[in-house]
C-alpha positions in Angstrom: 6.4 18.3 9.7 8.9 17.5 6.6 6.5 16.8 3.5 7.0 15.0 0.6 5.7 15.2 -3.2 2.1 13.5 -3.6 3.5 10.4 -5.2 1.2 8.2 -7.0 1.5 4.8 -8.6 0.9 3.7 -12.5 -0.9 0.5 -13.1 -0.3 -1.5 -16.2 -1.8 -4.5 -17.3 -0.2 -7.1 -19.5 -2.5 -8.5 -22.5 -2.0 -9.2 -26.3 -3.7 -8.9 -29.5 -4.4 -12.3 -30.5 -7.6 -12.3 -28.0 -9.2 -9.5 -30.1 -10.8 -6.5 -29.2 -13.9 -7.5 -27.5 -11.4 -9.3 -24.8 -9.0 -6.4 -24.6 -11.7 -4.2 -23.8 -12.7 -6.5 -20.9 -9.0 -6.3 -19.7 -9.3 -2.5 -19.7 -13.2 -2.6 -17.4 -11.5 -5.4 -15.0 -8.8 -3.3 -14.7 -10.4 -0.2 -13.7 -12.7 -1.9 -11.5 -9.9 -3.1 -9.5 -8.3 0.2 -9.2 -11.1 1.7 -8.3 -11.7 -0.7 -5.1 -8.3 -0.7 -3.8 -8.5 2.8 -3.3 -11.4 3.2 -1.9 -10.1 0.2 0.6 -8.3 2.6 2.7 -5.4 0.5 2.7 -2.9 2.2 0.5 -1.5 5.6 1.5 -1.1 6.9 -2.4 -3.2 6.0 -5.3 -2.9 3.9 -8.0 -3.9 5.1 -11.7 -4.6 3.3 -14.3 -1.6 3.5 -17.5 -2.8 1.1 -19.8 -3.6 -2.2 -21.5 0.2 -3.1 -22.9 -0.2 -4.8 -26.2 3.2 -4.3 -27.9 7.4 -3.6 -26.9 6.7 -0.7 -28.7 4.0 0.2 -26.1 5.5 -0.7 -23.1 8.7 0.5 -23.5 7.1 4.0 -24.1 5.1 3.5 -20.9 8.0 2.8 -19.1 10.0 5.7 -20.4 6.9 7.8 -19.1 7.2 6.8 -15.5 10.9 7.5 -15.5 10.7 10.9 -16.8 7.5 11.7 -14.3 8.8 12.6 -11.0 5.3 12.4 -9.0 5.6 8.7 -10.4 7.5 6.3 -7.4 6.6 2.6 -9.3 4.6 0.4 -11.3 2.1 -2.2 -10.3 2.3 -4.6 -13.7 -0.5 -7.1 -13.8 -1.5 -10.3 -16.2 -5.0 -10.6 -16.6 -4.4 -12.7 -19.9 -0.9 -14.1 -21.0 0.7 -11.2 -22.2 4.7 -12.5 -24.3 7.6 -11.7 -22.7 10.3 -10.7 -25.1 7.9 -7.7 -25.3 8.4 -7.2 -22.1 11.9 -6.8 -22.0 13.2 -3.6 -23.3 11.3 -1.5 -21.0 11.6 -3.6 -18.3 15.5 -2.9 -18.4 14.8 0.9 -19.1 12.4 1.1 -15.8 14.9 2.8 -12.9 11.6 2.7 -10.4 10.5 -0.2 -8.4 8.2 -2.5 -9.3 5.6 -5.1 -8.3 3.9 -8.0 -10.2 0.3 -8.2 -8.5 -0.5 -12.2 -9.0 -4.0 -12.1 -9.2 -7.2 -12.8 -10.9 -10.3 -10.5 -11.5 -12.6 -13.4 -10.2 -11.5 -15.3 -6.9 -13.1 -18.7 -8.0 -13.3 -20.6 -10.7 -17.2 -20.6 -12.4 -17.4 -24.4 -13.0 -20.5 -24.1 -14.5 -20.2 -21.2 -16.9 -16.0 -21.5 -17.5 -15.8 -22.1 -21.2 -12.6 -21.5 -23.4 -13.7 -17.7 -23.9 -13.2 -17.5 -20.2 -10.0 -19.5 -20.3 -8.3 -17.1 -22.7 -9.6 -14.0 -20.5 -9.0 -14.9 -17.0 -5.3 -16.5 -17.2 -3.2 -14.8 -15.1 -2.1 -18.0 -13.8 -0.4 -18.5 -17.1 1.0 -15.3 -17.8 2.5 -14.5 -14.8 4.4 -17.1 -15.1 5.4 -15.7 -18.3 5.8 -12.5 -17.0 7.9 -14.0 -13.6 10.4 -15.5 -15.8 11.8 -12.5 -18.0 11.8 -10.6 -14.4 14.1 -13.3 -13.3 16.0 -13.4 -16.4 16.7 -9.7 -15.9 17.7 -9.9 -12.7 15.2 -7.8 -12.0 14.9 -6.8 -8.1 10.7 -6.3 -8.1 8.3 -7.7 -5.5 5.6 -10.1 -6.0 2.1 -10.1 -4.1 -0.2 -13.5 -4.5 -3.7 -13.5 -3.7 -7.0 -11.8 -4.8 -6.9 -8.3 -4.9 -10.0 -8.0 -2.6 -7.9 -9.7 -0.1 -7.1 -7.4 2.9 -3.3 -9.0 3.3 -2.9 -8.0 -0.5 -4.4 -4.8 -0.3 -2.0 -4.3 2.9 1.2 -5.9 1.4 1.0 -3.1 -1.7 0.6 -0.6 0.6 3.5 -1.1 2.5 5.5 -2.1 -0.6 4.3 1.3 -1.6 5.8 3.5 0.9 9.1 1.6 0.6 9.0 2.3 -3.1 8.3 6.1 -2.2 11.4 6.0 0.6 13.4 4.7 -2.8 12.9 7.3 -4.6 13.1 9.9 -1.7 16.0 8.3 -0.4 17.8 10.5 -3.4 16.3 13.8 -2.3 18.0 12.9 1.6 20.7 15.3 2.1 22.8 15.3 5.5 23.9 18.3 7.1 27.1 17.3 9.3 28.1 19.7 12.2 31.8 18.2 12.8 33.6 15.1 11.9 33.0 11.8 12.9 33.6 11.1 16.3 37.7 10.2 16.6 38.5 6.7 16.6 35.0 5.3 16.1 35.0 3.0 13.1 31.2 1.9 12.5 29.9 5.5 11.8 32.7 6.7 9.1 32.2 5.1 5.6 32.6 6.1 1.7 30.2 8.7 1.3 30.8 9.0 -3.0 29.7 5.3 -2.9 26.5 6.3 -0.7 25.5 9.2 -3.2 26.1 6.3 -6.1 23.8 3.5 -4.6 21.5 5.7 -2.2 21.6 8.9 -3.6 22.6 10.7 -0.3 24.1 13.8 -0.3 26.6 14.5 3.1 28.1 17.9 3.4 30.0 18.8 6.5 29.8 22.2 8.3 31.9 23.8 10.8 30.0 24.3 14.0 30.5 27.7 13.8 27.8 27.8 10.7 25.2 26.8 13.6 26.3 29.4 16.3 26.3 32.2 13.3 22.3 31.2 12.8 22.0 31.0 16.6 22.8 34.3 17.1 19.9 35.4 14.1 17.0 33.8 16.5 15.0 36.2 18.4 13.4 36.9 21.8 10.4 36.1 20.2 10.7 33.0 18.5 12.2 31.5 21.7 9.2 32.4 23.6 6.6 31.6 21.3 8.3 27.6 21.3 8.7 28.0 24.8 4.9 28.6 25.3 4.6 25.8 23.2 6.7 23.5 25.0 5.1 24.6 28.5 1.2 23.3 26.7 2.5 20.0 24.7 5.3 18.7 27.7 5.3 18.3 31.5 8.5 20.8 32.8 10.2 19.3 35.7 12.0 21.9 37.3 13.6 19.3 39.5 17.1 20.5 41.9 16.8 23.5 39.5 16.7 27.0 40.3 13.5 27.5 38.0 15.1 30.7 36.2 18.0 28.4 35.6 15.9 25.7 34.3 13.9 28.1 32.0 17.3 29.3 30.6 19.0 26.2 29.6 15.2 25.1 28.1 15.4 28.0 26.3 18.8 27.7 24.9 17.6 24.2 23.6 14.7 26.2 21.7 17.2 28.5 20.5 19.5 25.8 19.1 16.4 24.3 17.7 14.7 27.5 15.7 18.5 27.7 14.5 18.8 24.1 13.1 15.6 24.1 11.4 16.1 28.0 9.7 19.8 26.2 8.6 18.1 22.8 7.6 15.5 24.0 5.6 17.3 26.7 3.8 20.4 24.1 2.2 17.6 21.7 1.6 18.3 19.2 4.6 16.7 16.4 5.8 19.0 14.8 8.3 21.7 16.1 10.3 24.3 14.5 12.5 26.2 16.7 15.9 29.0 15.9 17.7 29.9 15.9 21.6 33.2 16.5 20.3 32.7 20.0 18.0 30.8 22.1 20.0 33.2 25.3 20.0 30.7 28.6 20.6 27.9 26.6 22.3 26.3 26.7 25.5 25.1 23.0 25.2 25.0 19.8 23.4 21.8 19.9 21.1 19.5 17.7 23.5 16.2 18.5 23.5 16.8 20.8 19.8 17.5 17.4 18.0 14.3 15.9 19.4 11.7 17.8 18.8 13.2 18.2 15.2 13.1 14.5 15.3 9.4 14.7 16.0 9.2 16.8 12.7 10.4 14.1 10.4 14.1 15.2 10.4 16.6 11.8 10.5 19.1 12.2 13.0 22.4 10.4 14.2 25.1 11.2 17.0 28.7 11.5 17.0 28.4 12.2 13.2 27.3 8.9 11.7 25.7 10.2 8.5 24.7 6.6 7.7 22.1 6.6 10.7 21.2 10.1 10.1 20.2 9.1 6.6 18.7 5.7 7.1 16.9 7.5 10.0 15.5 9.7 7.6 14.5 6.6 5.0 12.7 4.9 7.7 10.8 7.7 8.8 9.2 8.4 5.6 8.3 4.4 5.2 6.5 5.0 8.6 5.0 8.1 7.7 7.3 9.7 10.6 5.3 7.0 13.2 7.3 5.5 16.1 10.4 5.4 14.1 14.2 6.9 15.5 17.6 7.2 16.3 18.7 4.4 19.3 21.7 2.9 20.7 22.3 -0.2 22.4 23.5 1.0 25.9 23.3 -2.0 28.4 22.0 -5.9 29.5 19.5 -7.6 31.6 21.2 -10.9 31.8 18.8 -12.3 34.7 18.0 -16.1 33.1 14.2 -15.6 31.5 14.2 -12.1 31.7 17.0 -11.5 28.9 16.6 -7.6 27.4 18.7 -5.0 25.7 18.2 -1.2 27.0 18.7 1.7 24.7 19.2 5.2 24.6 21.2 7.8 24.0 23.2 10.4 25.7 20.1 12.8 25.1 18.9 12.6 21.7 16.4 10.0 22.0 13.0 10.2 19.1 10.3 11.4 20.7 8.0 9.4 18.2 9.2 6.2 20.4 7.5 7.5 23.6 4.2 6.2 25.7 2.7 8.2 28.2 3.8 12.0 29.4 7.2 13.0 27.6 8.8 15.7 30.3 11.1 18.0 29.7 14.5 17.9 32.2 17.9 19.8 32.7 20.4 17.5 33.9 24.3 17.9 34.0 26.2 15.8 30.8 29.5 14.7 31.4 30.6 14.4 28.0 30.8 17.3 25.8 32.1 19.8 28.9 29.4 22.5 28.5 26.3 23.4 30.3 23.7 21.2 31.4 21.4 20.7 28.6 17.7 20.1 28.5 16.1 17.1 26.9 13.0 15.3 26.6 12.6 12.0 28.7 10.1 9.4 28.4 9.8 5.8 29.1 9.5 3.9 25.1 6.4 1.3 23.9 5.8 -1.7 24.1 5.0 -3.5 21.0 6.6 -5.6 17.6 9.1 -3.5 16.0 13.0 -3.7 14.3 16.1 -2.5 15.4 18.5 -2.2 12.2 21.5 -0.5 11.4 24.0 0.1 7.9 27.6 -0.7 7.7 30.1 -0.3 5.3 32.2 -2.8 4.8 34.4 -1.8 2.3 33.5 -3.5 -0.5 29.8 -3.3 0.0 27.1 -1.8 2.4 25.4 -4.1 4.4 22.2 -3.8 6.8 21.9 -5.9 9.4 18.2 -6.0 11.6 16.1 -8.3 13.6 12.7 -8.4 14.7 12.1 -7.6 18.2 9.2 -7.4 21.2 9.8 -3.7 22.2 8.9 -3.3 25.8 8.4 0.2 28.2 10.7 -0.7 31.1 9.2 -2.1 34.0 11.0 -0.2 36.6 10.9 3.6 37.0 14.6 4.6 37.0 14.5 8.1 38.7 18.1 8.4 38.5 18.4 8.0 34.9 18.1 11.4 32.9 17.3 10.1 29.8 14.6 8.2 27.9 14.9 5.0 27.1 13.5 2.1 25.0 13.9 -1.9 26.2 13.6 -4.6 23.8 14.3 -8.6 23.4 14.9 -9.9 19.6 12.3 -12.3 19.0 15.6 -14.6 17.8 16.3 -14.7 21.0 18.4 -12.7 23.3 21.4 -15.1 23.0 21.1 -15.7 19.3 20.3 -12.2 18.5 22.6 -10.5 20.0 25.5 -12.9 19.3 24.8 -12.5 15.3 24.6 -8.8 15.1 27.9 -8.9 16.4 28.9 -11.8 14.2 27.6 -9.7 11.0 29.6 -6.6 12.3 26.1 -4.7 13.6 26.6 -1.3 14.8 25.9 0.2 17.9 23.8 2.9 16.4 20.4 1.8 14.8 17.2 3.2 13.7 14.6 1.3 16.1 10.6 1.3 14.5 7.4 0.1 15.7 5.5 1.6 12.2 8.1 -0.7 9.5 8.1 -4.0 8.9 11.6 -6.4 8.2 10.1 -7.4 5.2 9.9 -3.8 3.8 13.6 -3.6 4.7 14.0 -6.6 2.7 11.9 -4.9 -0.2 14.0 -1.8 0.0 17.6 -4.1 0.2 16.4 -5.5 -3.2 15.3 -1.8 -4.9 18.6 -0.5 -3.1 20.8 -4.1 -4.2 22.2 -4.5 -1.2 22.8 -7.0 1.6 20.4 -7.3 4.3 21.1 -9.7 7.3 17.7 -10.8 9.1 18.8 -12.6 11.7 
C-alpha cells in the first residue's frame, strides 16, 4: 500500500494583550483542553498540536513562516477565543501557502446567565473576533474553510476531519508524479491538456515512457515472484477457469502478475504514484495491463486509460482523501432509459478499481478486441451500492475545470454473464435527465474518478485550496 508522511496539523489561537495575563493564560488551558478532546474523539485521522496563543504580527507571521518551512505540517486550524485585531493578522496570512480553517467556536456551548459578568465577556468572544478574523480572510481573498458549531459537536469534529484529509491531498497532490506508457490516445480531445500549467497549479509531474521501458523491466521479473503473487491471487480471488484450457488460463494470469511485479519495481523506483497505458502502444507485450493495473489500483496507485494523465492524477488525489477506500478510475459506458428506472453503467475495457467492488472479486481471461494481443486476465466484480460522486477534470484552455455530481451508486440488479468486465451502476441524485444533460453542457468527460469514501463538499474544499472551478451540478 502507497504511504504517505505522518502529517499533522498546528493549532493557533487568536488573542491580544489588552485582556492581561491572567486571561491569556486562560486562552492557552482552553485551548489545550480542546485539543486534547478532539483527538481523543476518534474523528480526525491526524492530530492537531497546539502552536500558540498569537498576540502580535510579529508573532504570527513567524508562526506562519514555521508551518511553511515544516513539511510534516499540511495546515492550520486558527481559532478566536477572544477578539484578536486583524491588521495583525495580515502579513502572515498572505505568507501562509498551506490551507487553512477558522474553527467558529466557543470553549463553553451556553451562555452562563447567572454567572456571565464582563470578565467572562472579554474571555469568551469568539463571536466577535471571528468576525474580525472572517473579514481580513475575505479581504485577502483568502481561499480557507470555515466550520461553525461547538467543538464537542460530532458534525464539527467530522467536518475538520474531512477538511483535513483534503488539506493533506493538497499538499500531496505536489508529490503525484505520472508515469505515462505511450501518448494519449489519437484523436481523443478530453484526456490531452497543458501539462506545464498542471505542474504550476497542481504540482503534478507527467513524464512519458516508451513502452519498451516496461517490457525491459518485464523481462527482470522472475519465476519466483510470479508464483509467489500467483499463490496469492489463488487465496484472496475466486479463479474462474471458464472455456479455458486451465494451463492457458494460468498463463495469461500469470503474464498479468508479471506485468504487475514490473509496473510496481518501475513505479516505485522513478518515484511514481500514478500511471496511465495505452490500447494503442503496446509494442513487446503479450497483453493489455488488465488485471496488473487493478491490483496496483488496490495499492493506492491512481490510474487512467488511454493516457489521460489528468485522471491518473486526480485518481491518485482522491485516493489519498479516501484513505485509498472505495475510490477509482470509471467510465461512463451506457444507459438505462426505461421511464423510473433511469441509470448510467460504467466500466472500463478492463481496468476497473477493485476498491469499488461488493461481494467475491474473480479473476477471468476473456478475449479483448481492442489492443490486438492476447486475451488478458482481469478482475470482475459487480460495484456497491451506496452515496458516492462521480467527477472528472478538464482543461479548457484558459483554465481547469472539475465538474462532479452526487450520485446513488447502485450494484446492478441483473447478473450479466456475458459481460467480462466489472462494472459499477449509478443515478445522479440531480436527476438522470438533469445530470446527465449538464455534465455534458459543462464539457464533462467521459473518464472520472467515481468514490463512495469523499464527499462533494471536500471537492469543493480542495477547488478553493487548488483556485479552480468546480461545477456541482
Amino acid at each position: 500500500m502507497l504511504k504517505i508522511k505522518d502529517y499533522e496539523f498546528w493549532f493557533i489561537v487568536g488573542s491580544q494583550h489588552l485582556y492581561g495575563k491572567e486571561t491569556l493564560d486562560a486562552v492557552k488551558e482552553d485551548a489545550e483542553k480542546i485539543i486534547d478532546e478532539i483527538n481523543a474523539s476518534g474523528k480526525l485521522p491526524y492530530p492537531i498540536v497546539f502552536k500558540t496563543v498569537a498576540t502580535t504580527a510579529d508573532s504570527i507571521t513567524k508562526v506562519m513562516k514555521e508551518v511553511n518551512y515544516n513539511d510534516n505540517v499540511a495546515g492550520v486550524i486558527t481559532w478566536m477565543h477572544t477578539f484578536s485585531p486583524a491588521k495583525n493578522w495580515i502579513r502572515g496570512t498572505k505568507l501562509l501557502q498551506k490551507p487553512l480553517l477558522h474553527l467558529a467556536t466557543q470553549f463553553l456551548d451556553h451562555i452562563p446567565w447567572e454567572t456571565i459578568d464582563m470578565d467572562y465577556m472579554n474571555l469568551h468572544q469568539s463571536a466577535h473576533g471571528d468576525r474580525e478574523y472572517g473579514f481580513i480572510n475575505a479581504r485577502l481573498n483568502k481561499n480557507n474553510k470555515v466550520v461553525v458549531g461547538h467543538w464537542k459537536d460530532e458534525k464539527v469534529q467530522t467536518q475538520i476531519g474531512r477538511w483535513m484529509d483534503v488539506a493533506v491531498a493538497y499538499n500531496e497532490s505536489f508529490n503525484i508524479k505520472v508515469a505515462r506508457f505511450g501518448d494519449n490516445m489519437r484523436n481523443v480531445a478530453v484526456t490531452d491538456g497543458d501539462k506545464i500549467e498542471a505542474q504550476i497549479q497542481f504540482g503534478w509531474t507527467v513524464d512519458y515512457y516508451g513502452i519498451g521501458d516496461l517490457v525491459a523491466e518485464m523481462k527482470e521479473v522472475t519465476d519466483q515472484e510470479i508464483e509467489a503473487v500467483y499463490a496469492e491471487c489463488q487465496e484472496k480471488y475466486e479463479l474462474v477457469v471458464g472455456n479455458n484450457d486451465p494451463a492457458y488460463f494460468e498463463d495469461h494470469v500469470k503474464e498479468q502478475i508479471r506485468i504487475e511485479i514490473a509496473l510496481r519495481k518501475f513505479l516505485d523506483r522513478g518515484g511514481y504514484t500514478a500511471f496511465t497505458t495505452n490500447f494503442e502502444d503496446l509494442w513487446g507485450m503479450k497483453q493489455l495491463p488488465g488485471m496488473a493495473v487493478q491490483r496496483l489500483n488496490a495499492e493506492g496507485y491512481g490510474f487512467a486509460g488511454e493516457g489521460d494523465w489528468k485522471t491518473a492524477a486526480l485518481d491518485r488525489l482522491v485516493k489519498i482523501m479516501a484513505h485509498n477506500e472505495k475510490t477509482g478510475f470509471m467510465e461512463d459506458y451506457t444507459y438505462n432509459l426505461v421511464k423510473g428506472h433511469e441509470e448510467i453503467l460504467g466500466s472500463h475495457m478492463l481496468e476497473v478499481d477493485p476498491t469499488l467492488a461488493s461481494g467475491k472479486i474473480r479473476v477471468e481471461v476473456h478475449p479483448l478486441g481492442i489492443g490486438d494481443r492476447e486475451d488478458p486476465a482481469r478482475l470482475v466484480f459487480d460495484g456497491s451500492d451506496g452515496d458516492a460522486i462521480d467527477l472528472t477534470i478538464s482543461d479548457f484552455g484558459d483554465k481547469f475545470k472539475m465538474v462532479m455530481y452526487e450520485v446513488e451508486g447502485k450494484k446492478p440488479a441483473e447478473a450479466a454473464p456475458k459481460l467480462p468486465v466489472a462494472r459499477q451502476l449509478w443515478t445522479p441524485k440531480a436527476g438522470f435527465y438533469e445530470g446527465v444533460q449538464k455534465w455534458i453542457e459543462n464539457g464533462g468527460g467521459h473518464h472520472t474518478v467515481f468514490s463512495f469514501a469523499v464527499t462533494a463538499e471536500q471537492i469543493e474544499d480542495f477547488a478553493k485550496m487548488a483556485g479552480i472551478e468546480v461545477v456541482k451540478i
